[in-house]
The first five atom37 places (N, CA, C, CB, O) and aatype in JSON, in Angstrom:
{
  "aatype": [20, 20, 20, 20, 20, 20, 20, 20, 20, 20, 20, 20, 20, 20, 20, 20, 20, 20, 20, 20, 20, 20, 20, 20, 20, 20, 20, 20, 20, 20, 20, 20, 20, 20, 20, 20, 20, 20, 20, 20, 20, 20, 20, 20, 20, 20, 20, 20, 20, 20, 20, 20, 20, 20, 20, 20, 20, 20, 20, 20, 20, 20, 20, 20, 20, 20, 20, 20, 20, 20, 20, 20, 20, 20, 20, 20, 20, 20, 20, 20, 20, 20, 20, 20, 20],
  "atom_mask": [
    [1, 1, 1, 1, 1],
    [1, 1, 1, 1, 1],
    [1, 1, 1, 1, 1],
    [1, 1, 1, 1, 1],
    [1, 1, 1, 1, 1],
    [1, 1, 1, 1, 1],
    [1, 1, 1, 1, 1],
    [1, 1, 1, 1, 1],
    [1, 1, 1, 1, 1],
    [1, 1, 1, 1, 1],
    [1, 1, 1, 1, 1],
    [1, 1, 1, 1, 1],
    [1, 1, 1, 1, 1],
    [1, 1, 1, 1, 1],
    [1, 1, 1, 1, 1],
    [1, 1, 1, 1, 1],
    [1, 1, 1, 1, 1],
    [1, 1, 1, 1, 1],
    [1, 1, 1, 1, 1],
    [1, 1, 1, 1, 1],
    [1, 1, 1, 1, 1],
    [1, 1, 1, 1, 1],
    [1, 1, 1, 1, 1],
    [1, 1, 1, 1, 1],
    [1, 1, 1, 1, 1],
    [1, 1, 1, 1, 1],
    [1, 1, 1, 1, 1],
    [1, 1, 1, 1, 1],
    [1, 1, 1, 1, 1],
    [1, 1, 1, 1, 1],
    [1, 1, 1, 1, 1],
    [1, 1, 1, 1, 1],
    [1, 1, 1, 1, 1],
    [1, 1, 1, 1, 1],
    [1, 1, 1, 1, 1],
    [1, 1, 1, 1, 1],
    [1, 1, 1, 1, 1],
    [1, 1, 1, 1, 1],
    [1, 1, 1, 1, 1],
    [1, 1, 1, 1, 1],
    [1, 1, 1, 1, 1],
    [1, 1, 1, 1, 1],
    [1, 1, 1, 1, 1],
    [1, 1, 1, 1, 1],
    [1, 1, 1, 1, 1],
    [1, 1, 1, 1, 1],
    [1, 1, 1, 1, 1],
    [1, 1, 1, 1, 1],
    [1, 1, 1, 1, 1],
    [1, 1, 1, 1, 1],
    [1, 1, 1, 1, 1],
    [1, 1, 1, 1, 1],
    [1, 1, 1, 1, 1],
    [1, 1, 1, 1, 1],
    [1, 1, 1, 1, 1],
    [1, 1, 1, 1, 1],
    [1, 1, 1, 1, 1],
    [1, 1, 1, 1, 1],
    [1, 1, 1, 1, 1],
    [1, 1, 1, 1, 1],
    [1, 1, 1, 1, 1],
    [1, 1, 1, 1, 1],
    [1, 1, 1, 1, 1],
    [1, 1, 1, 1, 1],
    [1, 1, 1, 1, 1],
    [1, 1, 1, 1, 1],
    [1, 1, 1, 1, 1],
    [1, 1, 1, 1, 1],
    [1, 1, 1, 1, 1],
    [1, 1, 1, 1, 1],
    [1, 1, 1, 1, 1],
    [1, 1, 1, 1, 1],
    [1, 1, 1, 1, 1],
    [1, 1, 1, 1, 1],
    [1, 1, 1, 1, 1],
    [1, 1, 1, 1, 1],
    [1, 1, 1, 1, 1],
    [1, 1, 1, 1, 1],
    [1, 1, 1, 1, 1],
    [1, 1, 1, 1, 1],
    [1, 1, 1, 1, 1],
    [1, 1, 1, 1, 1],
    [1, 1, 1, 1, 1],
    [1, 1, 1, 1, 1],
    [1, 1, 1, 1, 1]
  ],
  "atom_positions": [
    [[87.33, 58.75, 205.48], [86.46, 59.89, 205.67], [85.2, 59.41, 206.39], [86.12, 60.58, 204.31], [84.66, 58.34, 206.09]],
    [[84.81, 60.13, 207.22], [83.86, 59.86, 208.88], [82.76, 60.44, 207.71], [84.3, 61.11, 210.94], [82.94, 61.49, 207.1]],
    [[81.46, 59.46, 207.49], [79.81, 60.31, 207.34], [79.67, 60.34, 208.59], [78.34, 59.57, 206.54], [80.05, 59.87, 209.66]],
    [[78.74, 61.31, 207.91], [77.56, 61.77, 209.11], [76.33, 62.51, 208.18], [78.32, 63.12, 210.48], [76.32, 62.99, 207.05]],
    [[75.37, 62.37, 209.18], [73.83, 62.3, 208.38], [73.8, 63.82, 209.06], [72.29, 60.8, 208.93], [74.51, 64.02, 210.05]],
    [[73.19, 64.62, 208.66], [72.72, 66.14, 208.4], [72.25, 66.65, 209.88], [71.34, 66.25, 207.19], [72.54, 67.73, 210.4]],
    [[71.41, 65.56, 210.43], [70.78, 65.16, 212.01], [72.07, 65.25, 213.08], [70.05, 63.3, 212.06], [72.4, 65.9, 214.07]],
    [[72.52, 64.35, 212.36], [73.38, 64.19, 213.87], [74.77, 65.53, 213.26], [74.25, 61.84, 214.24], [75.41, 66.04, 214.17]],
    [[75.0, 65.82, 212.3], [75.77, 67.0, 212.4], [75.57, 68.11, 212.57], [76.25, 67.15, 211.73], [76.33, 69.08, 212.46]],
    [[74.42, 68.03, 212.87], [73.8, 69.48, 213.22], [73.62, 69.2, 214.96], [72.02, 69.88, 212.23], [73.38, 70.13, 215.72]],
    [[73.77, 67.8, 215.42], [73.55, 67.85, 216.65], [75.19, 67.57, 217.71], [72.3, 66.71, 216.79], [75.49, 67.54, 218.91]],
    [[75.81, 67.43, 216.52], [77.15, 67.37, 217.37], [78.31, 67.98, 216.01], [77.53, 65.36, 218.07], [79.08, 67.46, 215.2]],
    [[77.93, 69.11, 216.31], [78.65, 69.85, 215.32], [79.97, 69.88, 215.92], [78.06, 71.26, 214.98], [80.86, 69.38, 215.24]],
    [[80.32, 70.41, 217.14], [82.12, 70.74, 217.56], [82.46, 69.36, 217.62], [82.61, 71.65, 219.29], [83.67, 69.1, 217.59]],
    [[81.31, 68.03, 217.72], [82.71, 67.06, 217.57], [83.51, 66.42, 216.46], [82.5, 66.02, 218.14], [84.57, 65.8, 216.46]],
    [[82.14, 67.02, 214.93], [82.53, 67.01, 213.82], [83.4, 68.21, 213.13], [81.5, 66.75, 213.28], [83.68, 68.31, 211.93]],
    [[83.75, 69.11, 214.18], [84.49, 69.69, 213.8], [85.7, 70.01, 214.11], [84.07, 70.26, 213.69], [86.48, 70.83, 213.62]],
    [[85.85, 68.91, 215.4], [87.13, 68.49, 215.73], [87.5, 67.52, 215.19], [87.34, 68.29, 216.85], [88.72, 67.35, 215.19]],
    [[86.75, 66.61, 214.58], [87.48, 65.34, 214.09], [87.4, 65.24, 212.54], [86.82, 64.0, 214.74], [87.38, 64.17, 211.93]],
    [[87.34, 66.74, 211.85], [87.63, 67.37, 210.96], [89.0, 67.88, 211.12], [86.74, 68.19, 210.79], [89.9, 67.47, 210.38]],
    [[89.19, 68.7, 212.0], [90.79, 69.24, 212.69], [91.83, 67.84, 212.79], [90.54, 70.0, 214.64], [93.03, 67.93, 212.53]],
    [[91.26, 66.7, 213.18], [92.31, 66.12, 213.7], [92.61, 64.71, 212.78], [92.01, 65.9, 215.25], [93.7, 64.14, 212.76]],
    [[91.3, 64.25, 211.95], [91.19, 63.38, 211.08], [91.42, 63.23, 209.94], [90.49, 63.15, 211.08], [91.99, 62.3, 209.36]],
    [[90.73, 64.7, 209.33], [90.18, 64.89, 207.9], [88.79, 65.49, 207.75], [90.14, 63.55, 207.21], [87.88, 65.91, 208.47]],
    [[89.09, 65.32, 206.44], [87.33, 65.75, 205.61], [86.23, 64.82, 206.3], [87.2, 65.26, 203.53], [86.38, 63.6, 206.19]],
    [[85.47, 65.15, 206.77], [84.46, 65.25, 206.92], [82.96, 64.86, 206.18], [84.7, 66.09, 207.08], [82.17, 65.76, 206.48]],
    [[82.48, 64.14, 205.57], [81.3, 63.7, 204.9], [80.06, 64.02, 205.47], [81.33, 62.39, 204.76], [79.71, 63.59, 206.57]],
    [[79.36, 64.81, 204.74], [77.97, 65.28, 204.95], [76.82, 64.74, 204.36], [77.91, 66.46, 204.63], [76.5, 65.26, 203.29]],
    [[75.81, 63.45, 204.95], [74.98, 62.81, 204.08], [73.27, 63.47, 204.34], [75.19, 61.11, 204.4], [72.94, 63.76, 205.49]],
    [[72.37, 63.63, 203.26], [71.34, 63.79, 203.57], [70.2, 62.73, 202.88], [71.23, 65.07, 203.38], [69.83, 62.93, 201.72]],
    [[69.7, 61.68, 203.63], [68.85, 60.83, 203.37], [69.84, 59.86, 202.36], [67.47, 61.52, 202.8], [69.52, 59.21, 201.36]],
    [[71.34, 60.05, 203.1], [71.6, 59.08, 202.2], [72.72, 59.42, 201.25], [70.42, 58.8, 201.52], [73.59, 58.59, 201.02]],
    [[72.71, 60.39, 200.8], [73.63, 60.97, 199.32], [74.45, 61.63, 200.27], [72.81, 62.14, 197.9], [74.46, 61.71, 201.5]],
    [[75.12, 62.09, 199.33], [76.35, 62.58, 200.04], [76.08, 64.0, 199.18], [78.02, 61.6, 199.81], [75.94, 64.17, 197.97]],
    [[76.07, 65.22, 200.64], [75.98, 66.45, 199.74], [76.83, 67.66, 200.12], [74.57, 66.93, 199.71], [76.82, 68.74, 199.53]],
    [[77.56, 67.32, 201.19], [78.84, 68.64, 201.35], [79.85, 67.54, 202.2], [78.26, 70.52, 202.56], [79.49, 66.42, 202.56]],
    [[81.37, 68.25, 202.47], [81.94, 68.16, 202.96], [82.89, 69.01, 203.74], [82.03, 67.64, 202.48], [83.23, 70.09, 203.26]],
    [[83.26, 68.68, 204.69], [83.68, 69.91, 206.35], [85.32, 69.38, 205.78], [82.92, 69.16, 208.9], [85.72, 68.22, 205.61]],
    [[86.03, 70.62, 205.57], [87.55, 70.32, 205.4], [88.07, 71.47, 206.26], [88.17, 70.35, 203.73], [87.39, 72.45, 206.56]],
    [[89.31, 71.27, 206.65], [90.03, 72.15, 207.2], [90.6, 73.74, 206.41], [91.04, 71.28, 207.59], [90.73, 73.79, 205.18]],
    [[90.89, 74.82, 207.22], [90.91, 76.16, 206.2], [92.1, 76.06, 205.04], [91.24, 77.66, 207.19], [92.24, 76.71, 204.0]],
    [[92.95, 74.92, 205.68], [94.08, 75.09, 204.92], [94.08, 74.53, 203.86], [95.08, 74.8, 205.43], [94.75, 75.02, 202.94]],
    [[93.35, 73.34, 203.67], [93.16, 72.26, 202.69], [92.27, 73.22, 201.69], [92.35, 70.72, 203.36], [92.69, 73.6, 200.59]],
    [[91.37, 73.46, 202.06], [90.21, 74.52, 201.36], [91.26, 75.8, 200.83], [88.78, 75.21, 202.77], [90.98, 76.17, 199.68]],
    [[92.05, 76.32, 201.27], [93.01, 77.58, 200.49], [93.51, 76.77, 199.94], [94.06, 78.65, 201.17], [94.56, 77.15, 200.46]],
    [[93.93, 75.68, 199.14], [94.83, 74.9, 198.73], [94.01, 74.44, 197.43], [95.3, 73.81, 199.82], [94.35, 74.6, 196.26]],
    [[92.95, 73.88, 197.9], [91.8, 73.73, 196.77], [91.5, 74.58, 196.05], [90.69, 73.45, 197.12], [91.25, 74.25, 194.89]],
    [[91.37, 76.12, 196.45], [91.49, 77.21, 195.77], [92.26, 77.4, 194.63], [91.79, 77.94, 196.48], [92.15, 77.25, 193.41]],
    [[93.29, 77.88, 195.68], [94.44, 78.05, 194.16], [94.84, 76.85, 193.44], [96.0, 78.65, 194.53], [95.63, 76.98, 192.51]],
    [[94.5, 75.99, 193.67], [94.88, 74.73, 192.56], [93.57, 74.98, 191.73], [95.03, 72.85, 193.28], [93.74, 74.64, 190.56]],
    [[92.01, 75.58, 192.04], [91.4, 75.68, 190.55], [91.53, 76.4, 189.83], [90.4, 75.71, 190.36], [91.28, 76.16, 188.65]],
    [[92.03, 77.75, 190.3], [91.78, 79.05, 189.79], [93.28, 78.73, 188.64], [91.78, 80.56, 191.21], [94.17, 78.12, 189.23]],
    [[93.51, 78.97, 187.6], [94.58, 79.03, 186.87], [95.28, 80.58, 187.02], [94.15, 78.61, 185.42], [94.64, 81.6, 187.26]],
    [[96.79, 80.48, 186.81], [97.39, 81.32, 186.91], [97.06, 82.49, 185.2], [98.81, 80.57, 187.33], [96.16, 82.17, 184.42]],
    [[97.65, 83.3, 185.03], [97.4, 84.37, 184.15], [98.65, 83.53, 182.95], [97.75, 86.24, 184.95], [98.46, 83.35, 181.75]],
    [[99.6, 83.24, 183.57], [100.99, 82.3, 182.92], [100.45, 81.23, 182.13], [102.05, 81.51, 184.14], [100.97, 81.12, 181.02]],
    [[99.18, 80.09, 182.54], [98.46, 79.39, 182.49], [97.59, 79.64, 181.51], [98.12, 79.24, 183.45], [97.5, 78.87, 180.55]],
    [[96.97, 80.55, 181.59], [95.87, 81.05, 180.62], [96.25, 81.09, 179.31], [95.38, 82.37, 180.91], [95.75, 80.55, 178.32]],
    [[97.6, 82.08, 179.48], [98.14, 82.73, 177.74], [98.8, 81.38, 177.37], [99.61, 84.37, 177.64], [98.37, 81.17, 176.23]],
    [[99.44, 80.55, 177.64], [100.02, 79.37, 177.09], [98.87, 78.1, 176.96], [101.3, 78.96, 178.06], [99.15, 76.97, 176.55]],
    [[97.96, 78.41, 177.25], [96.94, 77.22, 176.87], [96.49, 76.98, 175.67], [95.82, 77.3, 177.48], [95.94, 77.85, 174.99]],
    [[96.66, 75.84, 175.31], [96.62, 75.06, 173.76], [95.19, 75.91, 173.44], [96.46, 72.87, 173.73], [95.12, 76.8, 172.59]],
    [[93.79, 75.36, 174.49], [92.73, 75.58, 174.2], [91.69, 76.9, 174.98], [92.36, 74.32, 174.29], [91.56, 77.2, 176.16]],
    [[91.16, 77.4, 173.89], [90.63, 78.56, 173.73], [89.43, 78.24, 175.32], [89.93, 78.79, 171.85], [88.86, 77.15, 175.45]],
    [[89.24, 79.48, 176.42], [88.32, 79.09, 177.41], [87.15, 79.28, 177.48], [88.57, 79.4, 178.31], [86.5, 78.98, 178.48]],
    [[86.59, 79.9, 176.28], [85.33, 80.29, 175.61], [85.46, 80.37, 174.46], [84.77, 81.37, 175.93], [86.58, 80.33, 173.96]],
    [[84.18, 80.52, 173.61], [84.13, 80.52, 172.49], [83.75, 82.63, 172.02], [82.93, 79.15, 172.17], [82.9, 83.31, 172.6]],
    [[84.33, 82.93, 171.31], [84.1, 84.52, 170.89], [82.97, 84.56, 170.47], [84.95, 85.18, 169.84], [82.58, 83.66, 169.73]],
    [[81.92, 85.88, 170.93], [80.69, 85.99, 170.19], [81.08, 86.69, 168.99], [79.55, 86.71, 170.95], [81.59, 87.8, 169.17]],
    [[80.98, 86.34, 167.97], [81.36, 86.98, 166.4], [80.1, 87.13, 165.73], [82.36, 85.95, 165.37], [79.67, 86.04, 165.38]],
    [[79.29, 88.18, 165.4], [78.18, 88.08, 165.51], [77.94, 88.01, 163.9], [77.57, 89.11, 166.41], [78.76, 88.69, 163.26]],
    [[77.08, 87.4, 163.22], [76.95, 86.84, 161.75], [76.55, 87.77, 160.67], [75.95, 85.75, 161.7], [75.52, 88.18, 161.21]],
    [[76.59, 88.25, 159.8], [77.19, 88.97, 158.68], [75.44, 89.88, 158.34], [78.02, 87.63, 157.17], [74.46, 89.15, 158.51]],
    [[75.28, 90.71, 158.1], [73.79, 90.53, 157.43], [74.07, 90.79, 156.19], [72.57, 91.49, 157.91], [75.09, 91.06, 155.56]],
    [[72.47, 90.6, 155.86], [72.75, 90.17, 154.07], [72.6, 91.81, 153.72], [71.18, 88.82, 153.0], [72.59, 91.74, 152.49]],
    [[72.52, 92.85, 153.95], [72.11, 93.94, 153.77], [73.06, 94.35, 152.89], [71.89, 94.65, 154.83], [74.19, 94.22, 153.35]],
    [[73.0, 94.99, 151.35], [74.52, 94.96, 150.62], [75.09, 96.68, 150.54], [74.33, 94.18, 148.71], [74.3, 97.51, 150.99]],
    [[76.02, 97.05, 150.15], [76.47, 98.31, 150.56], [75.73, 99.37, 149.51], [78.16, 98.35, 150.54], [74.95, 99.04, 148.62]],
    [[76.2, 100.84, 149.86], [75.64, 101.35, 149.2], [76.62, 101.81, 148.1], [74.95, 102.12, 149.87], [77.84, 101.72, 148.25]],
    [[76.09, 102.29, 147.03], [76.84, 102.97, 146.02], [77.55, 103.97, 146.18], [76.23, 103.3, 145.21], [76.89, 104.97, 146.46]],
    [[79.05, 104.18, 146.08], [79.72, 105.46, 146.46], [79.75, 106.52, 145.33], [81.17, 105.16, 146.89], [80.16, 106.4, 144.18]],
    [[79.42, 107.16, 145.71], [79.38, 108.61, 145.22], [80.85, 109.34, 144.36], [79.08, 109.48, 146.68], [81.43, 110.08, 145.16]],
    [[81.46, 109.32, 143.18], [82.54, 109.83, 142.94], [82.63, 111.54, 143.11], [82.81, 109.32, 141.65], [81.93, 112.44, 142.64]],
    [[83.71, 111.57, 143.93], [84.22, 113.3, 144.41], [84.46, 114.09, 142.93], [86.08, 113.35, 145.5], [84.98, 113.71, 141.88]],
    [[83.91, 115.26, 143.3], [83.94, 116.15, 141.98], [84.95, 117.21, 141.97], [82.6, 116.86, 141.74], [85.06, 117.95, 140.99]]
  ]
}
């Protein structure tokens, strides 16, 4: 994977975006770090649906994907019922 600093990809963008087309991903550095990367559309639809889980996926999963808000009891106690006459 080709860096390139933020400068020069902003100054030769079609050739990083051909040699994205013809190479690969692409590395985007700013001062150094590494903070995006240029992939092709197909690789990127691919990345997609491999995060998103299927609905098949969901219901057969061991583990719960949130936790339920169940909201906590109050202490307030009931009232006395009234016997029907």
């Amino acid at each position: 994977m080709h860096r390139w600093s933020v400068r020069l990809a902003k100054a030769r963008f079609s050739a990083m975006l051909d040699a994205c087309v013809a190479k690969g991903p692409q590395l985007i550095t700013r001062r150094g770090n590494e903070c995006a990367v240029l992939v092709r559309v197909d690789e990127w639809h691919c990345l997609q649906a491999d995060a998103r889980p299927s609905l098949k996926q969901l219901l057969l999963a061991e583990e719960a994907r949130c936790t339920p808000a169940i909201p906590s009891r109050g202490r307030a106690r009931r009232r006395a019922t009234v016997a029907a006459r």
